[in-house]
C-alpha positions as CSV (number, residue, x, y, z in Angstrom):
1,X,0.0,0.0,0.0
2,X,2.7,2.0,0.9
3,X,4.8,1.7,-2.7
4,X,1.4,2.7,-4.4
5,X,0.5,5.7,-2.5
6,X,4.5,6.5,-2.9
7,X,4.5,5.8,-6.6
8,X,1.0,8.4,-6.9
9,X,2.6,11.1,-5.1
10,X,6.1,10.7,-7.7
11,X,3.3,10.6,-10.6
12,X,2.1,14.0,-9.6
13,X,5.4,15.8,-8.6
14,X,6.3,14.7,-12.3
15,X,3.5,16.4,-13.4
16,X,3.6,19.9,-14.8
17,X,2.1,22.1,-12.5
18,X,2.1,25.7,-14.9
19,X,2.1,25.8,-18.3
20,X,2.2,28.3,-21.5
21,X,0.0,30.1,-23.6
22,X,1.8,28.0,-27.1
23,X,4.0,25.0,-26.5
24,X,7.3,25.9,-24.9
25,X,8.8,23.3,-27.1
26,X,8.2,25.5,-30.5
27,X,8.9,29.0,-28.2
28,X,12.5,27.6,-27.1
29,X,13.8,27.2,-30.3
30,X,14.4,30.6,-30.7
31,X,14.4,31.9,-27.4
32,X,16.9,33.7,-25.9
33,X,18.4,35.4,-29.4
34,X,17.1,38.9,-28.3
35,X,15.0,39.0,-31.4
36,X,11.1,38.4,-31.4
37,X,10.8,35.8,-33.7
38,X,7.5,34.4,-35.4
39,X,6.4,31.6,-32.9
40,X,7.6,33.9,-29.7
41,X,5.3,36.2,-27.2
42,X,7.7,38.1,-26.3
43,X,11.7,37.9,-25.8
44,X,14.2,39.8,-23.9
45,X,15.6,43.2,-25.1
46,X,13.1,43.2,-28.0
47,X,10.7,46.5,-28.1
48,X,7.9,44.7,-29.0
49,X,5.7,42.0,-27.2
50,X,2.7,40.2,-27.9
51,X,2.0,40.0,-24.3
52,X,0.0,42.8,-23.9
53,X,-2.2,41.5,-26.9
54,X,-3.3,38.6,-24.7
55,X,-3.8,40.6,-21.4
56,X,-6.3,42.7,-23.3
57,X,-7.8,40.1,-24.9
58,X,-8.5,37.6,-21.2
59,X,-8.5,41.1,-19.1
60,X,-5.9,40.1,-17.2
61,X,-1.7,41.7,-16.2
62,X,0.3,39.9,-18.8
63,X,4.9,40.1,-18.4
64,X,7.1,38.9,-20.1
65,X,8.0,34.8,-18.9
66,X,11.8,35.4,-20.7
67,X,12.8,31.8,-19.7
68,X,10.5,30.5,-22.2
69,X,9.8,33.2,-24.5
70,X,5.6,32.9,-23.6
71,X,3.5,35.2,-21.0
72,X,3.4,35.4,-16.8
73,X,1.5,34.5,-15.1
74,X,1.2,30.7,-16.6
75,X,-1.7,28.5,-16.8
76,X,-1.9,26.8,-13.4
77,X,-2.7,23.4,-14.1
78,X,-4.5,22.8,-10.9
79,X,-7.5,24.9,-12.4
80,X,-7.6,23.5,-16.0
81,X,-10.0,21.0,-16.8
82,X,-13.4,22.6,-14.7
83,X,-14.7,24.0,-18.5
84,X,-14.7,26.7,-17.5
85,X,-12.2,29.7,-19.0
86,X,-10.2,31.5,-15.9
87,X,-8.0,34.3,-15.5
88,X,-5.0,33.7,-18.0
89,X,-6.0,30.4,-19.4
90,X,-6.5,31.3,-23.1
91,X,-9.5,28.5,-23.6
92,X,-10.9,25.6,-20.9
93,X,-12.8,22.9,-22.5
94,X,-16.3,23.6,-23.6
95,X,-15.6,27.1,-22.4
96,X,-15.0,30.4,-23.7
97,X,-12.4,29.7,-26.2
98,X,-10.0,33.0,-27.0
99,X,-7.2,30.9,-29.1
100,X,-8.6,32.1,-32.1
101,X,-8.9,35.5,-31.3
102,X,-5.6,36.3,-30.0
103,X,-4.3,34.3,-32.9
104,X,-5.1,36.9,-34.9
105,X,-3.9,39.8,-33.3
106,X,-0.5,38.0,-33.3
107,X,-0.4,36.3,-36.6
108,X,-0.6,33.1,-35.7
109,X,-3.4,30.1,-36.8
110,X,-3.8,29.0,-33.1
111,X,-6.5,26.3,-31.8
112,X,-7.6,25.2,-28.2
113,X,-5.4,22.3,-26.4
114,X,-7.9,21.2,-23.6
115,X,-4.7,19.8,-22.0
116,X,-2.9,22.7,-21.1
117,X,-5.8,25.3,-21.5
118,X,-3.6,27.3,-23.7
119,X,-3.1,27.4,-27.9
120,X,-1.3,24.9,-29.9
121,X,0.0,26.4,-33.4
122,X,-2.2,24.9,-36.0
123,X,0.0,25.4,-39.0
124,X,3.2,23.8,-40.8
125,X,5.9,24.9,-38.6
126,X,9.3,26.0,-40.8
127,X,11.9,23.8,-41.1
128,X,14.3,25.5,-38.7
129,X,11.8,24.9,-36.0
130,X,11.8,21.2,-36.2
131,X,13.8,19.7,-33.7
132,X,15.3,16.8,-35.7
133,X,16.0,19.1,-38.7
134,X,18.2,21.6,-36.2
135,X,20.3,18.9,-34.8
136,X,20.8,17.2,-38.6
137,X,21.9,21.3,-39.0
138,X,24.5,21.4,-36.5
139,X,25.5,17.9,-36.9
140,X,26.2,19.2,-40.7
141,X,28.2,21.9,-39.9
142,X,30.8,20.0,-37.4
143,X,31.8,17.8,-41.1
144,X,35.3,18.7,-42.5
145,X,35.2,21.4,-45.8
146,X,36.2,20.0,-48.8
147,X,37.9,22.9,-51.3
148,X,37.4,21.9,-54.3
149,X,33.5,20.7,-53.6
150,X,32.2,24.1,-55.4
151,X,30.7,25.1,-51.9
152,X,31.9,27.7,-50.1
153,X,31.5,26.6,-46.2
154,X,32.9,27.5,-42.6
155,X,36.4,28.5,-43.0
156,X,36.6,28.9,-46.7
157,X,36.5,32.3,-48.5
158,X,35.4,30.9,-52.1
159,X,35.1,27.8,-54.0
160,X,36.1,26.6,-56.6
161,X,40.0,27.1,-56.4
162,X,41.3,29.2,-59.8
163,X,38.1,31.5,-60.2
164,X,37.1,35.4,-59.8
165,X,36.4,36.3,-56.2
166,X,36.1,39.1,-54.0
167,X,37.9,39.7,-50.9
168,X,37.0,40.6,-47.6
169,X,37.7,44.3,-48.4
170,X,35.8,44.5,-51.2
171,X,38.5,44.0,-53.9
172,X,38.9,41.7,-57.2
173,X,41.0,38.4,-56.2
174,X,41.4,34.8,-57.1
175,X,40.5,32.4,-55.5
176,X,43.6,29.9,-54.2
177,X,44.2,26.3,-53.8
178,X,43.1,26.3,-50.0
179,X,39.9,28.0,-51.1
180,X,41.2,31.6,-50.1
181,X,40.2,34.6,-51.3
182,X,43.1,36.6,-52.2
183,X,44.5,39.9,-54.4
184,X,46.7,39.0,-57.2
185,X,49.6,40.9,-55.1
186,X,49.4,38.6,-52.3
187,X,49.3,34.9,-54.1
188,X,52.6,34.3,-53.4
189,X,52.1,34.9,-49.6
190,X,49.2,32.4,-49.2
191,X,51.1,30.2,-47.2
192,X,52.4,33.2,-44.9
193,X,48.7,34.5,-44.8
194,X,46.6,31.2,-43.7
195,X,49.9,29.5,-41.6
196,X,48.7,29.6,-38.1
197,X,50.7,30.5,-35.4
198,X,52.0,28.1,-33.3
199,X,53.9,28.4,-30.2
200,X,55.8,24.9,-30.5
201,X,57.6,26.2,-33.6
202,X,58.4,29.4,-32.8
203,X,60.1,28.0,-29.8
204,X,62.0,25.3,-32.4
205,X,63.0,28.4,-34.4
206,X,64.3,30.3,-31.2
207,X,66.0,26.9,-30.2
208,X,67.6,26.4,-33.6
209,X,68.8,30.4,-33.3
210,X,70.3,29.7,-30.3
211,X,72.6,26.3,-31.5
212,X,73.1,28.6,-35.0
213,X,74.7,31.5,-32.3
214,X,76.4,28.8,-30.2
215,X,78.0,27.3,-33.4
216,X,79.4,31.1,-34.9
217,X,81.2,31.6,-31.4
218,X,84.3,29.8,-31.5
219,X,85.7,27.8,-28.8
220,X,88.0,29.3,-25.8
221,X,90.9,27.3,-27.3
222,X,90.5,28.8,-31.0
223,X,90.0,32.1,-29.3
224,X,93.9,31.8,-27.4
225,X,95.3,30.8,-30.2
226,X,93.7,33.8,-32.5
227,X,95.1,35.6,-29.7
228,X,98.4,34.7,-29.6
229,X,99.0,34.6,-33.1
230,X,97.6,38.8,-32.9
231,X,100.7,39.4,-31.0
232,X,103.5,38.4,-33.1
233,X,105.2,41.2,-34.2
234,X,103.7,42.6,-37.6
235,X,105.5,41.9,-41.0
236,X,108.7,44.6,-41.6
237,X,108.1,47.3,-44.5
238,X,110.9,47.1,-47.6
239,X,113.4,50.1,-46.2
240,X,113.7,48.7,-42.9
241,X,114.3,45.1,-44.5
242,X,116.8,46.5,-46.4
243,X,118.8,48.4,-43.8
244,X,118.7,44.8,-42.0
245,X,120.7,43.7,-45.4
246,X,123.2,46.2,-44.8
247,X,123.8,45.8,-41.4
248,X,124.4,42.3,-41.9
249,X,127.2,42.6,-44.8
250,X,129.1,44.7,-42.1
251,X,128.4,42.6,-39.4
């Protein structure tokens, strides 16, 4: 008795206890872009809001509910279900049914969802509001550009390689092998252009500087002997040698 009476009481925590005026799983797909987009009430930082639309409409004090992109208050479950239309639930039943009405003040085709007292969106929904079709989306964009492919994605500039393009500044260029867009000036620089920095060979290059300038100092040994060899006496001029030629006939 005891495990079913627990097992009820888990059933209705599980259960929601608010919900929305439109299904928060169309409303979250855009939410949170700061922009109010087609299937949204109302977003954060936008000027406009189709909140007060609805308040007007059920005579009630609408806000903004920005973690879901739909109105406050929300539709307190505990109350839907009577038939009977209350405070910010949008349609209840057999009762008084405003999904219609505020569907056309907001430009939406919306219907009654006895469920949740609120509107479900009865039309086609775009493509970029399916669920499936934005993960296949981002799934797509994680693959590895091909140049050469004739499609010009991510981290590419133009495609395909050896055609007319236009740069970044606005100016006529060609497009490379790597798929970058580039002034005729500067195709010989491609490599210096798109090489990306990397710490682990600049610290090579510094290394290999460092054996080159340890290899063009000679070693203390070579440096005594260069030394002794600078103090030998320098090489005589031709008068004095031959004033030592005299001296030594006489001597």
């Amino acid at each position: 008795m005891h495990k079913i009476l627990f097992t009820i009481i888990i059933a209705l925590l599980a259960l929601p206890f608010a919900l929305a005026q439109i299904p928060w799983e169309v409303s979250d797909q855009r939410c949170h872009n700061k922009v109010l987009d087609q299937f949204e009430l109302c977003e954060r930082y936008a000027n406009e809001t189709r909140c007060d639309a609805l308040g007007e409409i059920l005579e009630v004090d609408t806000a903004c509910d920005t973690a879901h992109c739909t109105c406050l208050p929300r539709v307190n479950k505990a109350f839907c279900g009577n038939n009977q239309r209350e405070g910010i639930e949008v349609c209840d039943g057999t009762g008084d049914d405003k999904c219609a009405e505020y569907g056309q003040r907001v430009n939406m085709t919306l219907v009654c969802n006895p469920k949740t007292c609120g509107c479900s969106i009865n039309e086609k929904l775009p493509a970029d509001y399916n669920p499936v079709a934005i993960e296949t989306l981002a799934n797509s964009t994680q693959k590895i550009t091909v140049c050469g492919d004739k499609k010009v994605e991510r981290d590419e500039d133009c495609d395909p390689p050896n055609t007319l393009c236009t740069t970044y500044r606005k100016e006529a260029g060609v497009c490379t092998q790597k798929c970058k867009c580039l002034p005729p000036d500067m195709l010989d620089k491609e490599d210096e252009i798109t090489a990306p920095f990397n710490v682990s060979t600049t610290n090579e290059t510094n290394t290999t500087l460092t054996n080159t300038s340890e290899l063009l100092t000679p070693p203390e040994s070579e440096n005594n002997t260069t030394q002794e060899l600078s103090e030998e006496p320098p090489e005589q001029g031709f008068f004095a040698r031959f004033i030592s030629w005299l001296a030594g006939l006489f001597s």
